[in-house]
Biopython code that builds the backbone (N, CA, C, O; Angstrom):
import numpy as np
from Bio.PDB.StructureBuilder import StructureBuilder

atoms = [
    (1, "UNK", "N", (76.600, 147.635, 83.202)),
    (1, "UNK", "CA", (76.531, 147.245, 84.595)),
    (1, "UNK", "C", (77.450, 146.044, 84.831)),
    (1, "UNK", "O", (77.115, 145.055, 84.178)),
    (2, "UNK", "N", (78.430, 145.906, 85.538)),
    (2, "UNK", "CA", (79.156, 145.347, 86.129)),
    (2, "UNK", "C", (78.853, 143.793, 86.974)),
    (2, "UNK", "O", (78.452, 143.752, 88.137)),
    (3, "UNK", "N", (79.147, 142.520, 86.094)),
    (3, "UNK", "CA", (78.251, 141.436, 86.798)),
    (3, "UNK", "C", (78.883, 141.393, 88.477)),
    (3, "UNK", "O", (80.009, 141.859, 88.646)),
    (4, "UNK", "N", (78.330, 140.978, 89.354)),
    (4, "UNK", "CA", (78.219, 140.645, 90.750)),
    (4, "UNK", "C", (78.601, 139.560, 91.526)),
    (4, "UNK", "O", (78.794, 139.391, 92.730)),
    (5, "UNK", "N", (78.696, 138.470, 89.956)),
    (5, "UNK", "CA", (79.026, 136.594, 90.097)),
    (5, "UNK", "C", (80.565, 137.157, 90.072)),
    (5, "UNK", "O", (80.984, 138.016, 89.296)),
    (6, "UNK", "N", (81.388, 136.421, 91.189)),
    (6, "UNK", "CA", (82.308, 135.938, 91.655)),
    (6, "UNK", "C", (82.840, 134.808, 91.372)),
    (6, "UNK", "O", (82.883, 134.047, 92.338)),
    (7, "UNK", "N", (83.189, 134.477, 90.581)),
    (7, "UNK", "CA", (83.630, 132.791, 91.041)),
    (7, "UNK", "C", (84.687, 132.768, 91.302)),
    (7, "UNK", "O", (85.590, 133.410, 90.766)),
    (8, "UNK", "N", (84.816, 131.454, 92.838)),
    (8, "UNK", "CA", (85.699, 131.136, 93.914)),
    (8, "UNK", "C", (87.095, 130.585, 92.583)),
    (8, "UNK", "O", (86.995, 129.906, 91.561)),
    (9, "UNK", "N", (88.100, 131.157, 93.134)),
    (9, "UNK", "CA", (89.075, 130.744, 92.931)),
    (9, "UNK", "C", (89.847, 130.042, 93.860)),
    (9, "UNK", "O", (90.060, 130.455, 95.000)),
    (10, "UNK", "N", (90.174, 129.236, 93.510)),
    (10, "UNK", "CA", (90.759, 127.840, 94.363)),
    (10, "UNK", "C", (91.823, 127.992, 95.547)),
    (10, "UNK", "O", (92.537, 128.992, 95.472)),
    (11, "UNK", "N", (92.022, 127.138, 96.623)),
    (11, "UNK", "CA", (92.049, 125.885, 96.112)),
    (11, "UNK", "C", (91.067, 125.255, 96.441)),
    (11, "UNK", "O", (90.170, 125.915, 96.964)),
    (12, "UNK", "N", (90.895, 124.054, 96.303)),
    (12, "UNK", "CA", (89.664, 123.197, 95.889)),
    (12, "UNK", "C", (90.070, 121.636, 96.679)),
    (12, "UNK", "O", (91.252, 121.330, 96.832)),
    (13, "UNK", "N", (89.005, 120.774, 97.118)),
    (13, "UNK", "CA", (89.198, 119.791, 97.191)),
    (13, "UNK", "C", (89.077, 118.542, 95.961)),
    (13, "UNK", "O", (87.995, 118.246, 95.454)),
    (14, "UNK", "N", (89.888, 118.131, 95.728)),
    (14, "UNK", "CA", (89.496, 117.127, 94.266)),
    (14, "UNK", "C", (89.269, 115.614, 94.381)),
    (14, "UNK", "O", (89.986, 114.902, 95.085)),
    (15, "UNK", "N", (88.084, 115.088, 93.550)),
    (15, "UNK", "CA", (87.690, 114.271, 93.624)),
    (15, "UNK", "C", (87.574, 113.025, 92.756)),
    (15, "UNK", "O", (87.076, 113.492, 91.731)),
    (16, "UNK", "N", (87.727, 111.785, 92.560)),
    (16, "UNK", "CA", (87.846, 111.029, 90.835)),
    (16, "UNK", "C", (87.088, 110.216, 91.460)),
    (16, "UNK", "O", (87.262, 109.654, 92.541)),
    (17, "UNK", "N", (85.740, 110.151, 90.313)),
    (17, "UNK", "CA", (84.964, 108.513, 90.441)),
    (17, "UNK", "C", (84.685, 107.949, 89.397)),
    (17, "UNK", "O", (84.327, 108.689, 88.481)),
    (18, "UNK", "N", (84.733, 106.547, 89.145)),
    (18, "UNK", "CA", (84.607, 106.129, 87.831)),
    (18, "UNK", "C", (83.227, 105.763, 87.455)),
    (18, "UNK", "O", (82.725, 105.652, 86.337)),
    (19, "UNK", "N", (82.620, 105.568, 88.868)),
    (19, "UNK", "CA", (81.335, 105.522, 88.172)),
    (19, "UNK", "C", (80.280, 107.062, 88.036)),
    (19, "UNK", "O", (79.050, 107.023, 88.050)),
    (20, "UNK", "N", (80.996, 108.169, 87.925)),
    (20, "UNK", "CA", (81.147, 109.644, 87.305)),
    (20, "UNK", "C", (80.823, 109.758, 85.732)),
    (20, "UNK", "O", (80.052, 110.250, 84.908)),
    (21, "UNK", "N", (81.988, 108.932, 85.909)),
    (21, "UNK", "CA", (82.324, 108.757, 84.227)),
    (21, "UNK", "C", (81.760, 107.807, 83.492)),
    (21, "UNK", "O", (81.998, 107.922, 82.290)),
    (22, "UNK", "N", (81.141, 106.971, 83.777)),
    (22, "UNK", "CA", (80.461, 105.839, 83.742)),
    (22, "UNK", "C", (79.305, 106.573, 83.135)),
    (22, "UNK", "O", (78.950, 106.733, 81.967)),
    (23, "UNK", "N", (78.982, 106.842, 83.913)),
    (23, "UNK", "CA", (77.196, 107.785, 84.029)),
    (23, "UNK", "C", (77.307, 108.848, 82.926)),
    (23, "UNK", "O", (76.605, 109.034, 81.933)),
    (24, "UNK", "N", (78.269, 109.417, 83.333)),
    (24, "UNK", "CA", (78.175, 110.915, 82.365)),
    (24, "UNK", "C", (78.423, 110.490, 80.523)),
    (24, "UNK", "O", (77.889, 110.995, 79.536)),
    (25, "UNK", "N", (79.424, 109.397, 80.628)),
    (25, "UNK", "CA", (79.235, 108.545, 79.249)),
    (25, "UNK", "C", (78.099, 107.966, 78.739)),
    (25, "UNK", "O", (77.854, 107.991, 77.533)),
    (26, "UNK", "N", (77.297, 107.384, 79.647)),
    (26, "UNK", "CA", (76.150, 106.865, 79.152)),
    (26, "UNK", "C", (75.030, 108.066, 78.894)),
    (26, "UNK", "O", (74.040, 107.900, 78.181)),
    (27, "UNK", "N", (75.222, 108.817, 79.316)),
    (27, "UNK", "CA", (73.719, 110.340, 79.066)),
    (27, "UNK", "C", (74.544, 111.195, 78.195)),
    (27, "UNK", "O", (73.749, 111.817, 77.491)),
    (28, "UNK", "N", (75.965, 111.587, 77.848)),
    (28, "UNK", "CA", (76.437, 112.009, 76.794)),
    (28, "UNK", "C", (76.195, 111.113, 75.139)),
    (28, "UNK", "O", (75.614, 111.660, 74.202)),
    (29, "UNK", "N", (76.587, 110.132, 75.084)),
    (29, "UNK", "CA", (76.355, 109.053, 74.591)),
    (29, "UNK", "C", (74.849, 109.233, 73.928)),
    (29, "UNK", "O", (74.989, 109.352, 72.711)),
    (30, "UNK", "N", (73.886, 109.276, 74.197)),
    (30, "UNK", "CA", (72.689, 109.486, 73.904)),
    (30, "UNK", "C", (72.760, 110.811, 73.077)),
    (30, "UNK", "O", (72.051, 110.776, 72.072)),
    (31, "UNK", "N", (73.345, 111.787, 73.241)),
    (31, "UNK", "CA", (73.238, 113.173, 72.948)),
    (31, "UNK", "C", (74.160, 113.184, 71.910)),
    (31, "UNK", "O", (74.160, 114.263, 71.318)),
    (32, "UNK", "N", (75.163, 112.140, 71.359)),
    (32, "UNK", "CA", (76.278, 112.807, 70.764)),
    (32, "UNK", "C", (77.318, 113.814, 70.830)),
    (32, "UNK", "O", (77.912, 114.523, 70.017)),
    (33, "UNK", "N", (77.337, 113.549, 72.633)),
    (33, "UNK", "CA", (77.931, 114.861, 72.723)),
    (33, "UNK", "C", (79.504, 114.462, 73.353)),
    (33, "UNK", "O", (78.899, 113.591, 73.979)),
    (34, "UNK", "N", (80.749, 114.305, 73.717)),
    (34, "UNK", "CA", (81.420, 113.978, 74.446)),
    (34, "UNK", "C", (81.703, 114.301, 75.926)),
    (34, "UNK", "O", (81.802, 115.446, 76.366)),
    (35, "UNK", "N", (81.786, 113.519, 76.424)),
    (35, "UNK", "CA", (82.146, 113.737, 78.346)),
    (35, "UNK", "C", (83.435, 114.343, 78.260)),
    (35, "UNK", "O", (84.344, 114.307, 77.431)),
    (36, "UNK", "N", (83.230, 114.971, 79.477)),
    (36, "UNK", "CA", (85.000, 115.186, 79.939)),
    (36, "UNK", "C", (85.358, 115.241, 81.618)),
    (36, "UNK", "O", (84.778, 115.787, 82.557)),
    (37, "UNK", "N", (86.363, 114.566, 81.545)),
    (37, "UNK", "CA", (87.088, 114.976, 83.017)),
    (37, "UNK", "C", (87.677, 116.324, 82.465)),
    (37, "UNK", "O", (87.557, 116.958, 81.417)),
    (38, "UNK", "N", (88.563, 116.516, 83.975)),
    (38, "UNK", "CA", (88.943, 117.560, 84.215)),
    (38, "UNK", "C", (90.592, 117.656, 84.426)),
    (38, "UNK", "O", (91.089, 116.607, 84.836)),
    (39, "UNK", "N", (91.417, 118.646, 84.228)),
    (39, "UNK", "CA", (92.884, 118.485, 85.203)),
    (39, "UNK", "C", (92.644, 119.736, 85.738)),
    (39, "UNK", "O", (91.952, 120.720, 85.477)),
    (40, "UNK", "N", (93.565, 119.323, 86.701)),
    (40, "UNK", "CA", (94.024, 120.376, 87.663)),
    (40, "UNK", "C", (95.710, 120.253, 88.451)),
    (40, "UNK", "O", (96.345, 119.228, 88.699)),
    (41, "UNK", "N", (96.014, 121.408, 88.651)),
    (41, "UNK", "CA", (97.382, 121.098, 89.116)),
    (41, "UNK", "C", (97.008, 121.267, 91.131)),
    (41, "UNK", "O", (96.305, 121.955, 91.871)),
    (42, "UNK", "N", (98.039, 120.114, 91.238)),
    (42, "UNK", "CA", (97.863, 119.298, 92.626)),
    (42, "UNK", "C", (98.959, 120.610, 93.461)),
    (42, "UNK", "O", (100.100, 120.984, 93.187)),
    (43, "UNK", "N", (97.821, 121.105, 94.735)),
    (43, "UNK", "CA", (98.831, 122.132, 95.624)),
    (43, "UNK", "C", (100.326, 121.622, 96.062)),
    (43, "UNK", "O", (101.450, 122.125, 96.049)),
    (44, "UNK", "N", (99.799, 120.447, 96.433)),
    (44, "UNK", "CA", (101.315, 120.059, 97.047)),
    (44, "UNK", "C", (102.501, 119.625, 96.358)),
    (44, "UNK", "O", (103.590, 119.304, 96.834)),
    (45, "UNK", "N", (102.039, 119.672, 94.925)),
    (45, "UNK", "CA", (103.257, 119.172, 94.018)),
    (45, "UNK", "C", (103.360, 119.208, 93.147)),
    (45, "UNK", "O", (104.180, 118.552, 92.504)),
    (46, "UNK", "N", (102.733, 119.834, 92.804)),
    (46, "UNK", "CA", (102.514, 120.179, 91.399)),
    (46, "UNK", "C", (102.107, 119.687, 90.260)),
    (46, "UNK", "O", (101.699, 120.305, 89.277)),
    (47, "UNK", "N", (102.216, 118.654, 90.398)),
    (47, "UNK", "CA", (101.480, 117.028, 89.331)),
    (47, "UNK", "C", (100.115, 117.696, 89.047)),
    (47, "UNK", "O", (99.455, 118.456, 89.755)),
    (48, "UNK", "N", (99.910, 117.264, 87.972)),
    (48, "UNK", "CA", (98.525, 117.117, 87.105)),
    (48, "UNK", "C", (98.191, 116.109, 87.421)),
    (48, "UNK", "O", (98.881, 115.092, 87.338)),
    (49, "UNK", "N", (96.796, 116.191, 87.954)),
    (49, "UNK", "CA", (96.127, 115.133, 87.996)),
    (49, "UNK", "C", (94.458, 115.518, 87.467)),
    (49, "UNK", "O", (93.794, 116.536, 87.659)),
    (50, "UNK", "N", (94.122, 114.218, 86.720)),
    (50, "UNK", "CA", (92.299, 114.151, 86.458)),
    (50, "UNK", "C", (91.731, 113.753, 87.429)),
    (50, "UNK", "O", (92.006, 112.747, 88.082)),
    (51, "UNK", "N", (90.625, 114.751, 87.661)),
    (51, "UNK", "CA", (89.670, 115.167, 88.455)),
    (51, "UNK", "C", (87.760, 114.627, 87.650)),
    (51, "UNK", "O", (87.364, 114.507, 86.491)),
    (52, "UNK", "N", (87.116, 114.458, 88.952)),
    (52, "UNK", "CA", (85.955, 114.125, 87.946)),
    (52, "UNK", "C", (84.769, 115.339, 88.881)),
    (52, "UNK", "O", (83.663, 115.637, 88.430)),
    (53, "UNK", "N", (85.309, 115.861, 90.156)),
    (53, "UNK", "CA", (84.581, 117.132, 90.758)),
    (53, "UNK", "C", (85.923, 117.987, 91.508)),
    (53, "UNK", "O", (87.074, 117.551, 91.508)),
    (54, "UNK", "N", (85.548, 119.121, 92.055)),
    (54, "UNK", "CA", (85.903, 119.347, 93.100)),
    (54, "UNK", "C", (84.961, 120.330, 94.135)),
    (54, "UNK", "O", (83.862, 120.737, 93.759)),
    (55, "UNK", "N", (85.449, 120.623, 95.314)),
    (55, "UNK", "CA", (84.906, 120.858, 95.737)),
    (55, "UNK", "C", (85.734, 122.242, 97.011)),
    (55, "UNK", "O", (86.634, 122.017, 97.820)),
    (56, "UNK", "N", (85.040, 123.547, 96.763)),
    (56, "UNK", "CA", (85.542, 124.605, 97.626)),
    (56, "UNK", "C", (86.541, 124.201, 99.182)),
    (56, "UNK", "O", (85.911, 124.096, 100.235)),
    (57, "UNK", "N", (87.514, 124.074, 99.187)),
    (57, "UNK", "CA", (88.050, 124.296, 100.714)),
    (57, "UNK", "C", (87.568, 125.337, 101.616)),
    (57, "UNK", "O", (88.022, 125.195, 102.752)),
    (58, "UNK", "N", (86.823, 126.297, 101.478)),
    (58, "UNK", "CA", (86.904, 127.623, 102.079)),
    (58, "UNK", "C", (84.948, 126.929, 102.534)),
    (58, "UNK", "O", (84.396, 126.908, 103.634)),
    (59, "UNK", "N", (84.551, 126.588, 101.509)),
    (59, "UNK", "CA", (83.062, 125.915, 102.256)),
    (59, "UNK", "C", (83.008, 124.991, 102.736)),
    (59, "UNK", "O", (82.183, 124.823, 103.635)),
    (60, "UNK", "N", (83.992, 123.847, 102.285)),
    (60, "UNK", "CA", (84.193, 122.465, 102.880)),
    (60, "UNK", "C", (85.631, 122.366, 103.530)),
    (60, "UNK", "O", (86.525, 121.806, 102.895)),
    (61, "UNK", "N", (85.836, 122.818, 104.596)),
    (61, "UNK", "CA", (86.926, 122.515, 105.130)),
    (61, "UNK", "C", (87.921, 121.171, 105.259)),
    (61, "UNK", "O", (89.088, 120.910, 104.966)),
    (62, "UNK", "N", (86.571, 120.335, 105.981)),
    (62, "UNK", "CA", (87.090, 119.202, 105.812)),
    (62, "UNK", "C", (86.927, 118.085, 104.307)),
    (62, "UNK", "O", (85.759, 118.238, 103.949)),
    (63, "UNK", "N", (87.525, 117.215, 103.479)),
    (63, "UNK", "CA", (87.187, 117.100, 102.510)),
    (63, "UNK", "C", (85.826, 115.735, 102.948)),
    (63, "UNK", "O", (84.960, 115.591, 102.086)),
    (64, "UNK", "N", (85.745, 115.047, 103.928)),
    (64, "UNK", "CA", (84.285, 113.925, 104.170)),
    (64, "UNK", "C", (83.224, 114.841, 104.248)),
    (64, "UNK", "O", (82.264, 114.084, 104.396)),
    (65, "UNK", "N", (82.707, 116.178, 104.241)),
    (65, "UNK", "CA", (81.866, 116.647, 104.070)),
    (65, "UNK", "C", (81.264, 117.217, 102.950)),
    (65, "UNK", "O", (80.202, 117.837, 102.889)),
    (66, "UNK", "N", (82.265, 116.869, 101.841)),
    (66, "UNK", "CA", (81.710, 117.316, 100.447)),
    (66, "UNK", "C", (80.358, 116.611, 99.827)),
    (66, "UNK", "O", (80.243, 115.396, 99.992)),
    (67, "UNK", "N", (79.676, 117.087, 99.357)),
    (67, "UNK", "CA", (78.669, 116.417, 98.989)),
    (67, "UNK", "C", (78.650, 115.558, 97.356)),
    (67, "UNK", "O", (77.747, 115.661, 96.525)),
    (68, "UNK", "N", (79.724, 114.849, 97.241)),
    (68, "UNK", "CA", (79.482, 114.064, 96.295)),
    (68, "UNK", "C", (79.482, 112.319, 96.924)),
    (68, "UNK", "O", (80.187, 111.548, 97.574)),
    (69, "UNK", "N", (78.260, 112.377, 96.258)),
    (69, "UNK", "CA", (78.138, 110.911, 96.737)),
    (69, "UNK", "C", (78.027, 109.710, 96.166)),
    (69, "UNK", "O", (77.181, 108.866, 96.462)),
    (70, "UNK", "N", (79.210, 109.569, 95.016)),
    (70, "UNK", "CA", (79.670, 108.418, 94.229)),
    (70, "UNK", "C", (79.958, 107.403, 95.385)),
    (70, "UNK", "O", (80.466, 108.046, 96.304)),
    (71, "UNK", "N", (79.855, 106.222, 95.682)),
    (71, "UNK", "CA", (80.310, 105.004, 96.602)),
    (71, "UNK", "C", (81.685, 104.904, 95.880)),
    (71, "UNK", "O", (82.319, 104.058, 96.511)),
    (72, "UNK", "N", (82.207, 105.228, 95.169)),
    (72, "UNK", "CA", (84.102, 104.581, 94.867)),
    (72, "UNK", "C", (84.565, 105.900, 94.374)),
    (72, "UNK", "O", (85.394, 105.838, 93.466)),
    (73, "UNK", "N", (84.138, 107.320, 94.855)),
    (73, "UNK", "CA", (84.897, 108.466, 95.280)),
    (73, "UNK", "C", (86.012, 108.231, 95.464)),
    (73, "UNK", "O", (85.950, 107.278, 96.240)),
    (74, "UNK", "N", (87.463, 108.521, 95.219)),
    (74, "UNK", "CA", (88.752, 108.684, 95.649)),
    (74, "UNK", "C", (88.939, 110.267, 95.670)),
    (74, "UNK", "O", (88.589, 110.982, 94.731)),
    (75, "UNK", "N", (89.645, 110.832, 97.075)),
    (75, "UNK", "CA", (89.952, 111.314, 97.381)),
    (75, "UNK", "C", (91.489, 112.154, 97.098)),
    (75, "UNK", "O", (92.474, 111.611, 97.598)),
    (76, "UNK", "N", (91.703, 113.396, 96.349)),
    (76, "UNK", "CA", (93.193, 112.786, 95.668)),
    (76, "UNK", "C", (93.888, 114.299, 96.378)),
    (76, "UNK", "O", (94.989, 114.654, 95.957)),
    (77, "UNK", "N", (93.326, 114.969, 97.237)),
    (77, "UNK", "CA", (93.970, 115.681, 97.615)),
    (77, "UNK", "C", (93.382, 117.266, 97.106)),
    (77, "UNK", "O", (92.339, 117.462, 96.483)),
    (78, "UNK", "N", (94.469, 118.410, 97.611)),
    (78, "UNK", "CA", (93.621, 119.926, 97.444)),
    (78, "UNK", "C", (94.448, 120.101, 95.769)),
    (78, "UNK", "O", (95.299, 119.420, 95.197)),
    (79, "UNK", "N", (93.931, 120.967, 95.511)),
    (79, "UNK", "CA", (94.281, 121.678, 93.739)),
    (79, "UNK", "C", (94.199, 123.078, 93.644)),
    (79, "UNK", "O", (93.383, 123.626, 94.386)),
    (80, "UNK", "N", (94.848, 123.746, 92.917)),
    (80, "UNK", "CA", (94.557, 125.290, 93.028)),
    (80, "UNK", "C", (94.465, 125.497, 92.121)),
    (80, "UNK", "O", (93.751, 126.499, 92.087)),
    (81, "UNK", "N", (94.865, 125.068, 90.649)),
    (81, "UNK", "CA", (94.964, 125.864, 89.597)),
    (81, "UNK", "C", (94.150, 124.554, 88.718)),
    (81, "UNK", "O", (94.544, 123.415, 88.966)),
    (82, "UNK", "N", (92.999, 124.740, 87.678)),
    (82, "UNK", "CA", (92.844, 124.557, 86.522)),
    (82, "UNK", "C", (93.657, 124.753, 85.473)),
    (82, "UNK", "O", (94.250, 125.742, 85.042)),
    (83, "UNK", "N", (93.564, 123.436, 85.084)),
    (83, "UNK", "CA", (95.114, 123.181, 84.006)),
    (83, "UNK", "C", (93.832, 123.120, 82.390)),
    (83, "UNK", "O", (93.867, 124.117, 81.669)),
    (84, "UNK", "N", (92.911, 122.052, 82.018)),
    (84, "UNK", "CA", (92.368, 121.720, 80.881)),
    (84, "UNK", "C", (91.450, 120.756, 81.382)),
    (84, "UNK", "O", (91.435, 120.133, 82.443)),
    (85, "UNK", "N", (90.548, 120.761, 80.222)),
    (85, "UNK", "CA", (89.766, 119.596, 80.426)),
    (85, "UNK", "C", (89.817, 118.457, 79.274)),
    (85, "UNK", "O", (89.880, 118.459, 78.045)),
    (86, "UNK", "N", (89.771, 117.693, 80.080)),
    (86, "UNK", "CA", (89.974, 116.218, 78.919)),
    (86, "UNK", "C", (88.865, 115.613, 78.831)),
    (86, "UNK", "O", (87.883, 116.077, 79.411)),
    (87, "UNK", "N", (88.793, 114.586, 78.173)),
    (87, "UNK", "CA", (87.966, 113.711, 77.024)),
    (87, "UNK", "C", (87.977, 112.527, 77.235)),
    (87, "UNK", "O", (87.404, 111.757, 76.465)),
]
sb = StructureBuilder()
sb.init_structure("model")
sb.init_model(0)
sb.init_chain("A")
sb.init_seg("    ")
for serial, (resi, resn, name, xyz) in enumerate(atoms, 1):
    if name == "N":
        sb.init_residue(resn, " ", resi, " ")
    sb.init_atom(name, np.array(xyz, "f"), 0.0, 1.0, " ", f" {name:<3s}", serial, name[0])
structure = sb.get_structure()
């Protein structure tokens, strides 16, 4: 039987917070396990950039309605393609 899950292929709104990483270090950390950001390649130019979420364009049109709610969120623009994840 044929799975039914879809997953959205991009592009995406992308997001970097350090206190993301902050957090996710400290509860990895406990576990022995390592954190990771993310890359992704940037629509408008192609640059790689690390990402710490993103978030659907096609559900979130505008990117102030995404629901991540880090207070020092930076905003870095749309992404389409998953490049790797880093460490």
């Amino acid at each position: 039987m044929e799975s039914q899950f879809k997953p959205y292929n991009g592009p995406w709104h992308a997001f970097y917070s350090q206190k993301s990483v902050n957090m996710e270090n400290e509860v990895f950390s406990r576990h022995k396990k390592k954190n990771s950001t993310y890359f992704y390649k940037k629509n408008a130019t192609n640059e790689i950039i690390e990402i710490t979420s993103v978030f659907s364009t096609e559900k979130f049109a505008n990117p102030d309605n995404c629901p991540y709610y880090f207070d020092d969120k930076v905003y870095l623009g749309i992404v389409d393609k998953f490049v790797r994840k880093g460490y």
